[in-house]
MARBA-3410 file (N, C-alpha, C, O; in Angstrom, 1 decimal):
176
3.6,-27.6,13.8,5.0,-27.2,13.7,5.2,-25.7,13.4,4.3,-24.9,13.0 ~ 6.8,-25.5,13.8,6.8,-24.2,13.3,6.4,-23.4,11.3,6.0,-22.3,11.1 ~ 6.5,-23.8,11.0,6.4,-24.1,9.7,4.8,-23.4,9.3,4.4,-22.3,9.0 ~ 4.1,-24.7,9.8,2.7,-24.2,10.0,2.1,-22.8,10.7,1.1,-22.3,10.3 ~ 2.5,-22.5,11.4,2.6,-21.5,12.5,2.9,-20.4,11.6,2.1,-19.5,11.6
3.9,-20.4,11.0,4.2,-19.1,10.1,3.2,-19.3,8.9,3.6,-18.3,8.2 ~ 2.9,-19.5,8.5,1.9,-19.9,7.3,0.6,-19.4,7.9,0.0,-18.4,7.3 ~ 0.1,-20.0,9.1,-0.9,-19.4,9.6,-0.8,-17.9,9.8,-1.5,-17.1,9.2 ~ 0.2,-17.7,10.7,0.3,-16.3,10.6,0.2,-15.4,9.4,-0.7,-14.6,9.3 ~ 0.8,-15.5,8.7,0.8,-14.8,7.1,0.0,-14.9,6.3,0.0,-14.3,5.2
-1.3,-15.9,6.9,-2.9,-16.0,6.6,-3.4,-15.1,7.0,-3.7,-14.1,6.4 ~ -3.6,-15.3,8.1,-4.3,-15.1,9.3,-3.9,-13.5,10.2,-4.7,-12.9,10.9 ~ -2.3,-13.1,10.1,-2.0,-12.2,10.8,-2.2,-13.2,12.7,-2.6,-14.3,13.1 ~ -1.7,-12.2,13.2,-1.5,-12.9,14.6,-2.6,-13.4,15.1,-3.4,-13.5,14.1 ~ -3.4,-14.0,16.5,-4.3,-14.7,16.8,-4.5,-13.0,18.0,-3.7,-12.7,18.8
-5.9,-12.2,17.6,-6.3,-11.5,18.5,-6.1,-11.5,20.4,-6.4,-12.6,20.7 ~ -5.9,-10.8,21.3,-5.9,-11.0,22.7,-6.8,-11.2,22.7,-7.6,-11.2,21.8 ~ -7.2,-11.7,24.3,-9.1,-12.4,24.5,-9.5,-11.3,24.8,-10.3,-11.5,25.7 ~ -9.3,-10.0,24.7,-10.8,-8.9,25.1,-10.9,-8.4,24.0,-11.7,-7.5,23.8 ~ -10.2,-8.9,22.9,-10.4,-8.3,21.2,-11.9,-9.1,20.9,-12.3,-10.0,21.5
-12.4,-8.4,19.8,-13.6,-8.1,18.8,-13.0,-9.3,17.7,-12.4,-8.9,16.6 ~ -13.3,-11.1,18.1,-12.6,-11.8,16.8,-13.5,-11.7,15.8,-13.0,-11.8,14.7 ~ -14.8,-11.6,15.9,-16.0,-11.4,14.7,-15.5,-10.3,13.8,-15.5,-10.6,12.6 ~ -15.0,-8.9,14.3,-14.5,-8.0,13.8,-13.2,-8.6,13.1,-13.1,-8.3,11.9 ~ -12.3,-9.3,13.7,-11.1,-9.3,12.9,-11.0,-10.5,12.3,-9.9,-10.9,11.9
-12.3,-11.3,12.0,-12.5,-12.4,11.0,-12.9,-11.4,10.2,-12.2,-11.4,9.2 ~ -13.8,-10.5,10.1,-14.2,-10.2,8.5,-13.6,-9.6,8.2,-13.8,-9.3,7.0 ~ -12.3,-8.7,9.1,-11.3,-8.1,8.0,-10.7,-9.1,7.2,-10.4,-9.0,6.0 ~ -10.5,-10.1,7.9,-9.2,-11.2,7.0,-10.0,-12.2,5.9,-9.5,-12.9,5.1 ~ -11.5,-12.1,6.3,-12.4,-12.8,4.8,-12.1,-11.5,4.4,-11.0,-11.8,3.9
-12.3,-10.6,4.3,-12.3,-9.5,3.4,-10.8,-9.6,2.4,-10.6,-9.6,1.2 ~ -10.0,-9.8,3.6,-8.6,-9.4,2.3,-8.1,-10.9,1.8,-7.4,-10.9,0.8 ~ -8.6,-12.3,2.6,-8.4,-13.3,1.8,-9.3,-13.9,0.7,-9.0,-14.8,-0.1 ~ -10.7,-12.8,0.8,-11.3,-13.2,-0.3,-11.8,-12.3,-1.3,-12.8,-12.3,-2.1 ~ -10.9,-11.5,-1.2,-10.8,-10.0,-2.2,-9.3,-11.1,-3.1,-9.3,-11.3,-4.4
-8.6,-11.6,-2.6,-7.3,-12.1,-3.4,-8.1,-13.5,-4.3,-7.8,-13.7,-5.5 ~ -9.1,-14.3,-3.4,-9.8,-15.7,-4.1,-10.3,-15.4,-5.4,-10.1,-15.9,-6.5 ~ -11.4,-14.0,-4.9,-12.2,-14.1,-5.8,-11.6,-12.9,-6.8,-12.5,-12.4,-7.5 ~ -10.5,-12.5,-6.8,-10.4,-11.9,-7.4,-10.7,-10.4,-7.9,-10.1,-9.9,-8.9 ~ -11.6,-9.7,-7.1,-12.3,-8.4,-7.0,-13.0,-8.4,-5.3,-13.4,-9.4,-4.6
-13.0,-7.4,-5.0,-13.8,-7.6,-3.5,-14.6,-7.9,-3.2,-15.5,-7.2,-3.9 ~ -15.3,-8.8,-2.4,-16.2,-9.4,-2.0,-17.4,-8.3,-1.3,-17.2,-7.3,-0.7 ~ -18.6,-8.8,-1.8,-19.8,-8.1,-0.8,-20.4,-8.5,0.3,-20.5,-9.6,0.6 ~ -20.8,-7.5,0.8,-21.2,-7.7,2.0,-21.6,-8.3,2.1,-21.3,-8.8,3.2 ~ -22.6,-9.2,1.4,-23.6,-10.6,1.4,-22.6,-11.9,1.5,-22.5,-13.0,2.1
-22.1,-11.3,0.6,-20.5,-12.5,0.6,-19.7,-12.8,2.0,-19.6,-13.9,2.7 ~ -19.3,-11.7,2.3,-18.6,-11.5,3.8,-19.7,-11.5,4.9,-19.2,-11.6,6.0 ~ -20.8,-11.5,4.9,-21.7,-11.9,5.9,-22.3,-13.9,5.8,-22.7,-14.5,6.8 ~ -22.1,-14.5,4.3,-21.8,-15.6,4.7,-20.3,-16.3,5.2,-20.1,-17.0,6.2 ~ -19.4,-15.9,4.5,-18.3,-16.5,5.3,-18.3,-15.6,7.0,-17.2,-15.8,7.6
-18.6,-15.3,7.3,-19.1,-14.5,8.7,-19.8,-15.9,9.9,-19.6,-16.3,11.1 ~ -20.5,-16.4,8.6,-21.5,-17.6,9.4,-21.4,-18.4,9.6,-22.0,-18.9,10.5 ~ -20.4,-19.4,8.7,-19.2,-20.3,8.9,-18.5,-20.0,9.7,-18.6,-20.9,10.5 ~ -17.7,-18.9,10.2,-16.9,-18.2,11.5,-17.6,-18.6,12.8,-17.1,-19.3,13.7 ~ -18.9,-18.1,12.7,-19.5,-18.3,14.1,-19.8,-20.0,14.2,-19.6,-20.7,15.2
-20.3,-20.5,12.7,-20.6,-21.9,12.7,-19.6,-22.4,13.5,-20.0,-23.4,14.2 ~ -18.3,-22.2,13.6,-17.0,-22.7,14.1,-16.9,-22.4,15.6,-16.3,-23.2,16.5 ~ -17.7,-20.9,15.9,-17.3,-20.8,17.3,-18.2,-21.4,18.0,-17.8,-21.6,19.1 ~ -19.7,-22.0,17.6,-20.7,-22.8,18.1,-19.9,-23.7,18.5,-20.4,-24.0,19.6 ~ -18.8,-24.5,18.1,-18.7,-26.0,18.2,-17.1,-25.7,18.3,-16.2,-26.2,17.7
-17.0,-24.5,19.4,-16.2,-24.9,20.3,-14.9,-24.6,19.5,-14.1,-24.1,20.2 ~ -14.6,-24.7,18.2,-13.2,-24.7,17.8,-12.2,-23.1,18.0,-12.9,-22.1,18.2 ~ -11.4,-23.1,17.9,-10.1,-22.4,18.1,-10.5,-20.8,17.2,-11.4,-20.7,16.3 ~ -9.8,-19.9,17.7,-10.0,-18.8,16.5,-9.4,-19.5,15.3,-10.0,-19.8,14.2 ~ -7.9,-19.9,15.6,-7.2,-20.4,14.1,-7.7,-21.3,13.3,-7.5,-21.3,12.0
-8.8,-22.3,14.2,-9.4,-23.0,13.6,-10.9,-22.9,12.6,-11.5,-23.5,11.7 ~ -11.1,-21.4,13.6,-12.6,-21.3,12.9,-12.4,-20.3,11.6,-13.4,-20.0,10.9 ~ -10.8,-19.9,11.2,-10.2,-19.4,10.0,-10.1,-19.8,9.3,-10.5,-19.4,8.2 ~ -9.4,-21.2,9.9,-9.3,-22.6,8.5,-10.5,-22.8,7.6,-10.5,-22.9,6.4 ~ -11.6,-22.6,8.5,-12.9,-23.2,7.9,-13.6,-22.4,6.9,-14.3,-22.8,6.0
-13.4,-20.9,7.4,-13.7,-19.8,6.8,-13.1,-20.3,5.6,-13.8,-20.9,4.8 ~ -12.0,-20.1,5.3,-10.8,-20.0,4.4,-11.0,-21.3,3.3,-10.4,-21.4,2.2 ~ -11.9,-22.3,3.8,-12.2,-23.3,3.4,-13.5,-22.9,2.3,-13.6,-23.0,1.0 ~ -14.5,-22.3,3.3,-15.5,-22.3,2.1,-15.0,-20.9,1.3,-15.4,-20.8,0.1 ~ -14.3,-20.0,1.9,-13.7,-19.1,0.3,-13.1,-20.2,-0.9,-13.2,-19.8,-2.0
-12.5,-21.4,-0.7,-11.4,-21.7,-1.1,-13.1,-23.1,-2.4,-12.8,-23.6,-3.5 ~ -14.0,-23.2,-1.9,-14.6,-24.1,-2.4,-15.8,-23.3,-3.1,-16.4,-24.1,-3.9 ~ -16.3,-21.9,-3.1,-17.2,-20.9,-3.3,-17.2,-21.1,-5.1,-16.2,-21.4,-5.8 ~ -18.2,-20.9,-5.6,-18.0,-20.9,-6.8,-17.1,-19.4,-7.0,-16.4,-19.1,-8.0 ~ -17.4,-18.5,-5.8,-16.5,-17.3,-6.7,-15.4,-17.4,-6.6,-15.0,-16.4,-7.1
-14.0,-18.2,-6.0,-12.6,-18.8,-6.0,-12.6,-19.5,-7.7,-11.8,-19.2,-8.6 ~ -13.8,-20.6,-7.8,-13.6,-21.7,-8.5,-13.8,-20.8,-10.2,-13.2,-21.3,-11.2 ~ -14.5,-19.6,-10.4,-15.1,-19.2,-11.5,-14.6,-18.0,-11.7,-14.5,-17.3,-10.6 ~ -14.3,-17.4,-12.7,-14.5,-15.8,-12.6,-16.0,-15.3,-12.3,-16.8,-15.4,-13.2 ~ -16.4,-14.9,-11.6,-17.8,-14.4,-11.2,-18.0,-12.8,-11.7,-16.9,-12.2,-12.0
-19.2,-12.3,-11.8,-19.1,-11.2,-11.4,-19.6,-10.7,-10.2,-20.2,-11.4,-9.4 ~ -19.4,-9.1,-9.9,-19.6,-9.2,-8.3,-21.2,-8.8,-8.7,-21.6,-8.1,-9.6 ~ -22.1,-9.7,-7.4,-23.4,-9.9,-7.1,-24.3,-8.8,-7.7,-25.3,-8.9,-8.4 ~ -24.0,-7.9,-7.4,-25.3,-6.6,-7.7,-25.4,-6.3,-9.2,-26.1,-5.4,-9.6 ~ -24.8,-7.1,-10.0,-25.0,-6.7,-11.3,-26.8,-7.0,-12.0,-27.1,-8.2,-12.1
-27.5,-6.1,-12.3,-28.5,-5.9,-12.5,-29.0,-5.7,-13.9,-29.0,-4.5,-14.3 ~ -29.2,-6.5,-14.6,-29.5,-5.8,-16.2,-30.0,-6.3,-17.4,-29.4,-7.3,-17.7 ~ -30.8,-6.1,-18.1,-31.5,-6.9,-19.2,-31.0,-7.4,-20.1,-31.7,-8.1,-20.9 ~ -29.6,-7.1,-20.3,-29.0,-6.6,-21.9,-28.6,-8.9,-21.5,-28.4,-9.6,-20.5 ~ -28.8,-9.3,-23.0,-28.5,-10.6,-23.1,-26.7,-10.9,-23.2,-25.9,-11.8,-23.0
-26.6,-9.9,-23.5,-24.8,-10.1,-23.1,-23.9,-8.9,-22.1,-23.9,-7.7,-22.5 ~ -23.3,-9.3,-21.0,-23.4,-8.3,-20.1,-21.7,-8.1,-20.2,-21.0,-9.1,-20.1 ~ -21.0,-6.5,-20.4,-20.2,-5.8,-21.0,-19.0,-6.6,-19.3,-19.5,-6.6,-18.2 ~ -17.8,-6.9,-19.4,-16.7,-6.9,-18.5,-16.6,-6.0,-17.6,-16.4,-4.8,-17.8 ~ -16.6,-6.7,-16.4,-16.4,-5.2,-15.1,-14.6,-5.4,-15.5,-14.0,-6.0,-16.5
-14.0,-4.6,-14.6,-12.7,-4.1,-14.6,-12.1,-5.5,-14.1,-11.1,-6.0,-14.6 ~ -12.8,-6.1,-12.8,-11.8,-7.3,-12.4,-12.0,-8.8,-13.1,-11.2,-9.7,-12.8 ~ -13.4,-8.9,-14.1,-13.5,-10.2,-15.0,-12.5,-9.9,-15.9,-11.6,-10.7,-16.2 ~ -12.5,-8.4,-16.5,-11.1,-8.4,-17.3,-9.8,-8.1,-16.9,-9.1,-7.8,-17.8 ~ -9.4,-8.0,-15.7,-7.8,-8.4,-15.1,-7.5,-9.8,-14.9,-6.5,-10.6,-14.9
-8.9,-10.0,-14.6,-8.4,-11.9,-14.4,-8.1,-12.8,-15.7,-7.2,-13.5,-15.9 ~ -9.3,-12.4,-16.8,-9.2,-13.0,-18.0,-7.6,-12.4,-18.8,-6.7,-12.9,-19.5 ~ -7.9,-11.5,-18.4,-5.9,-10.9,-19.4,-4.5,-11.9,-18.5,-3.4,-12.2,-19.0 ~ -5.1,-12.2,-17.1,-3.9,-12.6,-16.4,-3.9,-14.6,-16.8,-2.9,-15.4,-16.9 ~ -5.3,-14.9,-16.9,-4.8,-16.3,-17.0,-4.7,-16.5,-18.6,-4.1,-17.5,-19.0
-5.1,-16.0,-19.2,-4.9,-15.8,-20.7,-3.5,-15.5,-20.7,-3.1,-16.2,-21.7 ~ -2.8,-15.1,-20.4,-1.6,-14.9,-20.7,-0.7,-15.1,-19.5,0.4,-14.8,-20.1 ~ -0.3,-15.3,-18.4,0.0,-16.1,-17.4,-0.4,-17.4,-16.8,0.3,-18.2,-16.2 ~ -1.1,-17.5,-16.9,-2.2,-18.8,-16.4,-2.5,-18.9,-15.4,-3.1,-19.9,-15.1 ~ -2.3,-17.8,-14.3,-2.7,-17.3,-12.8,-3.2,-16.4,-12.8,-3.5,-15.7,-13.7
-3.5,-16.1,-11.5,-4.0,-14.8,-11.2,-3.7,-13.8,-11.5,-2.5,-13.8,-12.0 ~ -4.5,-12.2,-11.4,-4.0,-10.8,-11.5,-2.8,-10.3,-10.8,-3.2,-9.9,-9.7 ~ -1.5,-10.2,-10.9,-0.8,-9.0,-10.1,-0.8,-8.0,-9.6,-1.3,-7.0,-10.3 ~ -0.3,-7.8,-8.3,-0.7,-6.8,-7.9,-1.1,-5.3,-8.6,-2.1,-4.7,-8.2 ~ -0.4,-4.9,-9.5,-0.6,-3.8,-10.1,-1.8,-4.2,-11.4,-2.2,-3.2,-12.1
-2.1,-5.3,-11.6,-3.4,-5.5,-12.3,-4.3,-5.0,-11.4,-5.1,-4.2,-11.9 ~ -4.5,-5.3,-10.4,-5.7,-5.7,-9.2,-6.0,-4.3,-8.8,-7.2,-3.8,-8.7 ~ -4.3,-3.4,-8.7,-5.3,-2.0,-8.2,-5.7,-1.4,-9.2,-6.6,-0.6,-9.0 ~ -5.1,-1.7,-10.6,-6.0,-1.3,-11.9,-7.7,-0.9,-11.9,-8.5,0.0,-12.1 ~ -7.7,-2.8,-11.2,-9.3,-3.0,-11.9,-9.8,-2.4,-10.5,-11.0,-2.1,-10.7
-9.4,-2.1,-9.4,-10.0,-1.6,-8.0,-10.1,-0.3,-8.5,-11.2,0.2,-8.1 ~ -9.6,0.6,-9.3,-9.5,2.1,-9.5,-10.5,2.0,-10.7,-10.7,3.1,-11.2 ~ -11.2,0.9,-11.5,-11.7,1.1,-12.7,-10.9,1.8,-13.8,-11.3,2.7,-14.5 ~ -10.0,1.4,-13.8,-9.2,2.0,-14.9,-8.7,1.0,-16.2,-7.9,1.3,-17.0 ~ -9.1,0.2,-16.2,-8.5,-1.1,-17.0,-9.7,-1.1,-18.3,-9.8,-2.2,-19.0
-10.4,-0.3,-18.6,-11.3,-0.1,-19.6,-10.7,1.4,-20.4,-11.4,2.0,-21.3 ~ -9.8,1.7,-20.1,-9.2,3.1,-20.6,-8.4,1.9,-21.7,-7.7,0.9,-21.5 ~ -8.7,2.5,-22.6,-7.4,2.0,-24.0,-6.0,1.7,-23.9,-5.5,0.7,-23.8 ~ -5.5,3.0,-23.9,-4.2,3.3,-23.6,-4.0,2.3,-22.2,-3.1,1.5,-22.4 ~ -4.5,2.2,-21.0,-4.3,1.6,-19.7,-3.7,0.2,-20.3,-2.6,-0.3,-20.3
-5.1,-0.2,-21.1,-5.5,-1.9,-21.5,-4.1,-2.2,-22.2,-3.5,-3.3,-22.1 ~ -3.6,-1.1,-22.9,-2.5,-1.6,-24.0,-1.5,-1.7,-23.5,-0.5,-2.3,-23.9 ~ -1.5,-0.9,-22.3,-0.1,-0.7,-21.7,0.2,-2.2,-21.0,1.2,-3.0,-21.3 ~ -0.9,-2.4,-20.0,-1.1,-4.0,-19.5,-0.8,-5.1,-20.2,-0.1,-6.0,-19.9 ~ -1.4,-4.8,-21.2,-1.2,-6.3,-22.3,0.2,-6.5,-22.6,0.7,-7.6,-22.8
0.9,-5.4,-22.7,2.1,-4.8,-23.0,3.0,-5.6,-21.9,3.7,-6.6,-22.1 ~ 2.9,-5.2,-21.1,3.6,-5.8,-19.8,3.5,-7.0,-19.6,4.4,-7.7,-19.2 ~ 1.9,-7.6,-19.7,1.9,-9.0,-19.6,2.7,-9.8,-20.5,3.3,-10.8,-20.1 ~ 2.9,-9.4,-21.8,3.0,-10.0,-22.8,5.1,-10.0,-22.3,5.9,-10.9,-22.7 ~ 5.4,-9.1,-21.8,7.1,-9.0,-21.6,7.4,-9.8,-20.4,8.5,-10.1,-19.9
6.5,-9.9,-20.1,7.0,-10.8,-18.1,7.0,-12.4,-18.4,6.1,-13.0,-19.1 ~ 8.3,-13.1,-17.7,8.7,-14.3,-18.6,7.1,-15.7,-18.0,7.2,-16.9,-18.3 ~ 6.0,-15.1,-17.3,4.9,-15.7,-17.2,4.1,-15.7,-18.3,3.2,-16.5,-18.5 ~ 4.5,-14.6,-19.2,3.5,-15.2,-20.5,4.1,-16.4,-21.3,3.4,-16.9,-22.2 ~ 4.9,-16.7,-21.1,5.5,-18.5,-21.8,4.3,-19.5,-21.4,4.3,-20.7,-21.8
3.3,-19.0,-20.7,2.0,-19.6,-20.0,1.3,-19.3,-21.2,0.6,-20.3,-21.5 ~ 1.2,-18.5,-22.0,0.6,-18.6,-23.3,0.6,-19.7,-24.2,-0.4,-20.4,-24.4 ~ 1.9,-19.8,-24.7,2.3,-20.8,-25.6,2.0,-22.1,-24.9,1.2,-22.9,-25.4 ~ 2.8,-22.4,-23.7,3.1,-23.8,-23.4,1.3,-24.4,-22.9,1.0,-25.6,-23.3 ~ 0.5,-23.7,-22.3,-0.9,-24.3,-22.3,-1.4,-23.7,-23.4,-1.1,-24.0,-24.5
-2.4,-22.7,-23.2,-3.0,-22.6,-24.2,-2.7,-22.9,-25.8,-3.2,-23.7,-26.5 ~ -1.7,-21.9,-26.3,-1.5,-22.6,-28.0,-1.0,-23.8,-27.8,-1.5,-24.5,-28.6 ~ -0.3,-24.2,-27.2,0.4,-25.8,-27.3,-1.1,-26.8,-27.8,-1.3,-27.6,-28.6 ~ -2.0,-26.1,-26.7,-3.1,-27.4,-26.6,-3.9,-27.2,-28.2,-4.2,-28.2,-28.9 ~ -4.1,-25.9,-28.4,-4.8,-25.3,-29.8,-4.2,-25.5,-30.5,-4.8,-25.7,-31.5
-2.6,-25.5,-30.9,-2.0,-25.6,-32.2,-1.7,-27.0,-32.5,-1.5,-27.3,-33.7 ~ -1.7,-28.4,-31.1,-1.8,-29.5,-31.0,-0.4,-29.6,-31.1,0.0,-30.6,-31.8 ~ 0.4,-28.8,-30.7,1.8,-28.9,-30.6,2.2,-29.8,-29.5,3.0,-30.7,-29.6 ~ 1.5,-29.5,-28.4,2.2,-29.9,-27.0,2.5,-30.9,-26.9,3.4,-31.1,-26.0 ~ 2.0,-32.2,-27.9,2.5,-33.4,-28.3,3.8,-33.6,-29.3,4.4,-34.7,-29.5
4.1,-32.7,-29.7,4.9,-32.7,-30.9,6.3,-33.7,-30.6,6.8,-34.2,-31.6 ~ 6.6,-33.9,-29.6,7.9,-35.1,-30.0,7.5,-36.4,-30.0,8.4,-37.2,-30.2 ~ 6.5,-36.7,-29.9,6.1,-38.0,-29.9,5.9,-38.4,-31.3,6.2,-39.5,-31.7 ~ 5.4,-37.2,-32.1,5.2,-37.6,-33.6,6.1,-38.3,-34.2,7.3,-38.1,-33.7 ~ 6.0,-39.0,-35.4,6.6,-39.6,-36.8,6.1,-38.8,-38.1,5.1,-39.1,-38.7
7.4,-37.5,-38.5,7.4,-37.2,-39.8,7.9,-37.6,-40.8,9.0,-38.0,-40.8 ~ 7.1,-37.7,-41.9,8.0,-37.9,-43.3,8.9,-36.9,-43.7,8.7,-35.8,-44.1 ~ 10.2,-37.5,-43.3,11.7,-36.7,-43.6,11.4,-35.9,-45.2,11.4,-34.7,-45.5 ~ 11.1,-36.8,-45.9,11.3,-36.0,-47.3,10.4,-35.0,-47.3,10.9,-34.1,-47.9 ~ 9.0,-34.7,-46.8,8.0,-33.4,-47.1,8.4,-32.4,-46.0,8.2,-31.2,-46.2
9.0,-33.0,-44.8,9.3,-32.1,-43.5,10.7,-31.8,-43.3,11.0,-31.1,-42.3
END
């Protein structure tokens, strides 16, 4: 239906002509649908497996739109959608390894919204700037005024202060 069709589109952007490069214009759109999944941009290793699912799809005949879906599938089941990851090449001995810029846009965003980074988080942590003080305070700042931080209270403290049950309880009138 039409419905679907625009959805796809707004995934997917239009469906290439047939003398177009769709290998090429699948890994731009793993690139920008899975720079949004995972939260920071994906590597090349990354975008060369969802690449192989693409082709796995053109092997067996299915559709460009189709062999999208599938792509879009295993971004959507990857442990780096499901986890905050960090990105792959991190290399290093140290037993506790310091926050890149986009583990800490995502942890400030669901910590205090309960979703993802916003846009202006995202080009933060793309410019490396979300480790500057003043930046961080300003962010928290903002997070903390946008009516998505009520995602604070109502999951997290609700569940930690054991409020979120609170009407169900029976108090003693006279001490409460």
């Amino acid at each position: 239906g039409k419905p679907a069709t625009d959805l796809q589109n707004q995934l997917f952007g239009p469906t290439p002509a047939p003398d177009t490069d769709t290998r090429t214009a699948a890994r731009n759109i793993a690139r920008t649908l899975a720079r949004r999944a995972y939260r920071r941009p994906a590597s090349e290793i990354e975008l060369d497996v969802l690449l192989k699912v693409f082709d796995l799809a053109n092997q067996n005949q299915l559709s460009y739109p189709e062999a999208l879906r599938l792509m879009l599938k295993a971004i959507l089941v990857s442990p780096q959608f499901l986890f905050i990851t960090p990105v792959p090449s991190v290399q290093t001995d140290q037993a506790i390894l310091p926050l890149d810029d986009f583990q800490l846009a995502s942890r400030l965003s669901y910590l205090l919204w309960a979703t993802m980074p916003d846009a202006e988080l995202a080009t933060l942590a793309d410019q490396g700037k979300l480790h500057d003080p003043t930046i961080l305070n300003a962010q928290v700042q903002r997070l903390l005024k946008d009516s998505r931080s009520r995602a604070l209270f109502d999951g997290f403290g609700a569940q930690w202060l054991g409020i979120d049950g609170i009407q169900s309880k029976t108090f003693d009138t006279a001490k409460f």
